[in-house]
Structure formats: structure tokens, C-alpha cells
C-alpha positions as CSV (number, residue, x, y, z in Angstrom):
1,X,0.0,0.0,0.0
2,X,1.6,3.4,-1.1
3,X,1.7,6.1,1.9
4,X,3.4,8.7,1.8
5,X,3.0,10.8,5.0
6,X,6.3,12.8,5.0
7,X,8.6,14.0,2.2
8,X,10.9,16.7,2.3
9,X,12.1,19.7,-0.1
10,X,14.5,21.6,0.3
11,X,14.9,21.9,3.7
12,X,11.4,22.1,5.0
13,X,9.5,18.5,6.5
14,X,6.3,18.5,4.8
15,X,2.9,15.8,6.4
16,X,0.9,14.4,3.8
17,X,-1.8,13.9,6.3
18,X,-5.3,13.5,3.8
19,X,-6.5,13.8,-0.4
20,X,-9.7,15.3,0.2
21,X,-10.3,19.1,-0.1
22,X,-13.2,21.5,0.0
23,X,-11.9,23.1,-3.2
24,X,-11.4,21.9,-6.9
25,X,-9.0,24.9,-8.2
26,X,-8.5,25.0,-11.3
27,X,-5.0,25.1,-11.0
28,X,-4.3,22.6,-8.8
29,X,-1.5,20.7,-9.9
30,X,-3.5,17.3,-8.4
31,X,-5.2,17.3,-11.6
32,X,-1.6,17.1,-13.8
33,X,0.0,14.8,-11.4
34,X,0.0,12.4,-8.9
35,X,2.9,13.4,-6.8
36,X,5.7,16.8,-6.5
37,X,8.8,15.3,-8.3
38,X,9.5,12.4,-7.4
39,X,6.8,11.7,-4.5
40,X,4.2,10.3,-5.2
41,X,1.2,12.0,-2.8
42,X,-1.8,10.2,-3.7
43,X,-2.8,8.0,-0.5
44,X,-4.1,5.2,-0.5
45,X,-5.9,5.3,2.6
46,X,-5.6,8.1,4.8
47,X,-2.9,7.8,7.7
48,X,-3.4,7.3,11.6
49,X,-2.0,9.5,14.3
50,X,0.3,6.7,15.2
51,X,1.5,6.2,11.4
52,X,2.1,10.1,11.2
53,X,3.6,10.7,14.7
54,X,6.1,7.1,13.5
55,X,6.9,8.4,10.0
56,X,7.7,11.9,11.7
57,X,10.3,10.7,14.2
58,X,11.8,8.6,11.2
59,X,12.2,11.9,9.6
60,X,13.5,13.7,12.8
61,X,11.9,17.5,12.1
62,X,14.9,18.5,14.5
63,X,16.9,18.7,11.1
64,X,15.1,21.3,9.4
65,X,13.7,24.6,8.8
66,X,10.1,24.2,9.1
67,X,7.5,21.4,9.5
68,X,4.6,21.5,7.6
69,X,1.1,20.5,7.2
70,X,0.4,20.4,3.5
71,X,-0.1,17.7,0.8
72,X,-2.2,16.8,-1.4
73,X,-5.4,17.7,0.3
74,X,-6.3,20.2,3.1
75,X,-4.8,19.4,5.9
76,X,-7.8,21.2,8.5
77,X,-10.0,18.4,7.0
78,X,-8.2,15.8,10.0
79,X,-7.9,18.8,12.2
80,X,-7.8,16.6,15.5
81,X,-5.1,14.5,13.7
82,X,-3.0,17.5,12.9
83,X,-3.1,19.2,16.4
84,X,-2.6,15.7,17.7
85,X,0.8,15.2,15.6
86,X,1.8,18.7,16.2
87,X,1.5,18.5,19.8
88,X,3.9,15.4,20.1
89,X,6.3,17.4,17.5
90,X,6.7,20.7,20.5
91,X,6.8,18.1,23.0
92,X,9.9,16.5,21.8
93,X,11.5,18.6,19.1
94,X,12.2,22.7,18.6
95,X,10.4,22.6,15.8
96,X,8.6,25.9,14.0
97,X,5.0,24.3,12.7
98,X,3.2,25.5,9.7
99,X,-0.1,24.9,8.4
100,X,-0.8,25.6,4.9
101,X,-4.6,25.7,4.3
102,X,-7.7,27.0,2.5
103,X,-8.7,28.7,5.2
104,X,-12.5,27.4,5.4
105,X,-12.1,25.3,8.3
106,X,-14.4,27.2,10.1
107,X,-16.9,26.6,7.7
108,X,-16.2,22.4,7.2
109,X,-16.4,22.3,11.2
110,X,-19.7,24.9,11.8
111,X,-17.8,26.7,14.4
112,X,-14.6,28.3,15.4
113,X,-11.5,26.3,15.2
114,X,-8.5,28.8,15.2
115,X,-8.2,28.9,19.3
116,X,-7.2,24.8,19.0
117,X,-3.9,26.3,17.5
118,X,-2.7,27.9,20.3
119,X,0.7,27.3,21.6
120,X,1.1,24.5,18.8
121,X,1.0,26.0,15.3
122,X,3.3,28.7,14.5
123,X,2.3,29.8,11.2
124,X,-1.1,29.4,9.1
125,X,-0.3,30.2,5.0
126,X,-4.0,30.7,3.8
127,X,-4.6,30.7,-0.3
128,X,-6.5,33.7,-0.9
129,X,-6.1,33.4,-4.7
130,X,-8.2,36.1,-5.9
131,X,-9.6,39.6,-5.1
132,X,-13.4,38.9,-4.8
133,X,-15.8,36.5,-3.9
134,X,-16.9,36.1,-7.7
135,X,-13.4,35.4,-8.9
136,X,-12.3,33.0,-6.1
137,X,-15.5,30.7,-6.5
138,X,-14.5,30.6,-10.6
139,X,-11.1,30.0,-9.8
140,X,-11.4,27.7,-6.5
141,X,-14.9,25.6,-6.8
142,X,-15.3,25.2,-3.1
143,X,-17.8,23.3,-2.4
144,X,-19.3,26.5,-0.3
145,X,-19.8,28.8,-3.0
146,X,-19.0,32.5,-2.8
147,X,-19.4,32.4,1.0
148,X,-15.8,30.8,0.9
149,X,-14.3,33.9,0.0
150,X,-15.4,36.0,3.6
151,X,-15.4,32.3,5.2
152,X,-11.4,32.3,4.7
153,X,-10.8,36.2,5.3
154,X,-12.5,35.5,8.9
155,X,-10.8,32.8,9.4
156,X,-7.6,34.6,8.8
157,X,-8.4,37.0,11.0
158,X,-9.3,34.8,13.8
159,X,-6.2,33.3,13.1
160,X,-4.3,36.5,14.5
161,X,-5.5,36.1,17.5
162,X,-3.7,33.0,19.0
163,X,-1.3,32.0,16.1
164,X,1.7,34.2,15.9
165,X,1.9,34.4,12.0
166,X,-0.5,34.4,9.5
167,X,0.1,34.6,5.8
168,X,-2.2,34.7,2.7
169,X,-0.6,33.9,-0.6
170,X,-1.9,34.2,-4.2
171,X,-0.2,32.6,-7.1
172,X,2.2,34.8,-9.3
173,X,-0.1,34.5,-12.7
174,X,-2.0,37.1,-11.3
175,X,-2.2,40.8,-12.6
176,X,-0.2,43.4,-10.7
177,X,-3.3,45.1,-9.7
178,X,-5.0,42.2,-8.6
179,X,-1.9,41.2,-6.6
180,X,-2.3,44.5,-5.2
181,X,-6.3,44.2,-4.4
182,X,-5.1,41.2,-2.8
183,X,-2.5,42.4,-0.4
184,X,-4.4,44.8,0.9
185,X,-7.2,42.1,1.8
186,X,-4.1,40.5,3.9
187,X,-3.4,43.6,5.5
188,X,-6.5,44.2,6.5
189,X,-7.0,41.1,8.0
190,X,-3.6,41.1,10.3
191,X,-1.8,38.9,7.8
192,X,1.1,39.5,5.7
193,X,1.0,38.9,1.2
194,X,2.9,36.4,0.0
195,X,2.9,35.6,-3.9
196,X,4.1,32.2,-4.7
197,X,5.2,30.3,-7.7
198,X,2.5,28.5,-10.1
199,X,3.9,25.1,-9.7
200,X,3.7,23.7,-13.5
């Protein structure tokens, strides 16, 4: 059976920890491939807390820069899993722990989650892909519609409360002034812009 829970690159530990997702971008590179490089991210069934905290110690995230939650689904979708394996990672390691999300947990749970990352996750990197409600839902598909859009800004914001970085990111495809539009929705949510790479 093909798992793949933890790969690295560079020298960040990434957790593979599910394949489902409340969005279908359009530009997801799940839809071209079934792994980043080399690693293939596809599970076959989705890991226990035991098989991630195992896989994680094999790995030892003492030895690099970051560990992070992010694979080939949204990682907030096993959120007890994920603030289970993060809790055993500060327990035993000095370790900076990143979540890299969607940012509609709040609306797959019906309630507010960000307070269960306090004292454990040290950065949440929310796609905010677009400047408006209209364009995320044509870009992002979430299975909430339009109310995605405000559902991840709030959740962004809550996020500032208790986690001691937050970041929204947009790809690097998009027009400057859209870029622009953009940060300013991160600035006025307490969060800082970050404009990644399309990965091909």
C-alpha cells in the first residue's frame, strides 16, 4: 500500500496527512500529477495519528527549517489529527510548525477552530487566490460557494488572534493590480501577502 506521509524539499518536513479538499481549483497541480517530483502524494488510505507521529520521528523535524502540514489535500479536514501530531512534534523537538490551508475550516467544522492552534502552530499560509468572492469561487470551486471567499478572510483573522503568524498567498499569474487588491485584503485582516510560484 503506497503512503506517503512525510517528504521533504528543500529543507522544509512536509505531512501528507489526507487527499480530500473542499476546493477543486482549477489550477491545482493534483489534476496534472499524482505526486511533486519524485513523491508520489496520492494515498491510498488516509494515515493514523500513530503512522504520522512514527513516520515523523523517522524523519526527525529537528533537522530542518520548518515542519509542515500540506499535501495533497487540506490538511484542516483531519484537524484533531493534525493538532494531535503537532502536539507530540513541540513536545519533543524545537520545531517551527506551519499549516498551509484554504482557510475554510471554520466553515467544514460549523464553528470556530483557530483557538485549538494555540501554543502549537506557529504559522497558518491561507490561499486567498483572488480579489473577490466572484473570482475566487470561478477559480477555487469550493464546495461552499461564494461564502468561501469572507469564510477564509475571517478565518484569517481569527487566526491572528492566537497563532503568531499568519500569511495569505496568491499565485504569481495574477495581474499586478490584482496582486495589489489582494494584499491589501491581507493587510487588513492582520496577515502579511505572500505571492508564490504557479507550480507547473
Amino acid at each position: 500500500m503506497y503512503l506517503t506521509i512525510c517528504y521533504v524539499l528543500e529543507n522544509t518536513l512536509y505531512i501528507n496527512v489526507t487527499n480530500r479538499c473542499t476546493n477543486r481549483c482549477s489550477f491545482c497541480v493534483r489534476d496534472k500529477d499524482c505526486g511533486i517530483g519524485d513523491v508520489n502524494l496520492w494515498l491510498e488510505k488516509e494515515p493514523t495519528v500513530e503512522e504520522m507521529i512514527e513516520d515523523i520521528k523517522r524523519f526527525n523535524p529537528q533537522k530542518y527549517d520548518e515542519v509542515v502540514f500540506c499535501g495533497y489535500g487540506e490538511p484542516t479536514m483531519r484537524l484533531d489529527a493534525v493538532l494531535a501530531c503537532a502536539k507530540f512534534i513541540k513536545e519533543n523537538f524545537d520545531s517551527k510548525i506551519r499549516i498551509n490551508t484554504n482557510g475554510q475550516a471554520n466553515l467544514f467544522y460549523g464553528e470556530n477552530v483557530a483557538p485549538r492552534f494555540h501554543g502549537l502552530i506557529d504559522v497558518v499560509s491561507i490561499s486567498l487566490n483572488a480579489k473577490n468572492a466572484e473570482e475566487y469561487d470561478e477559480l477555487c470551486k469550493s464546495i461552499y460557494g461564494k461564502e468561501s471567499f469572507q469564510g477564509l478572510i475571517d478565518f484569517a483573522k481569527a487566526c491572528k488572534k492566537v497563532v503568531p503568524e499568519v500569511v495569505m498567498s496568491v499565485v504569481d499569474v495574477l495581474p499586478p493590480e490584482d496582486i495589489e487588491a489582494c494584499r491589501k485584503i491581507a493587510e487588513d485582516a492582520g496577515a502579511r501577502l505572500r505571492v508564490r510560484d504557479l507550480i507547473e
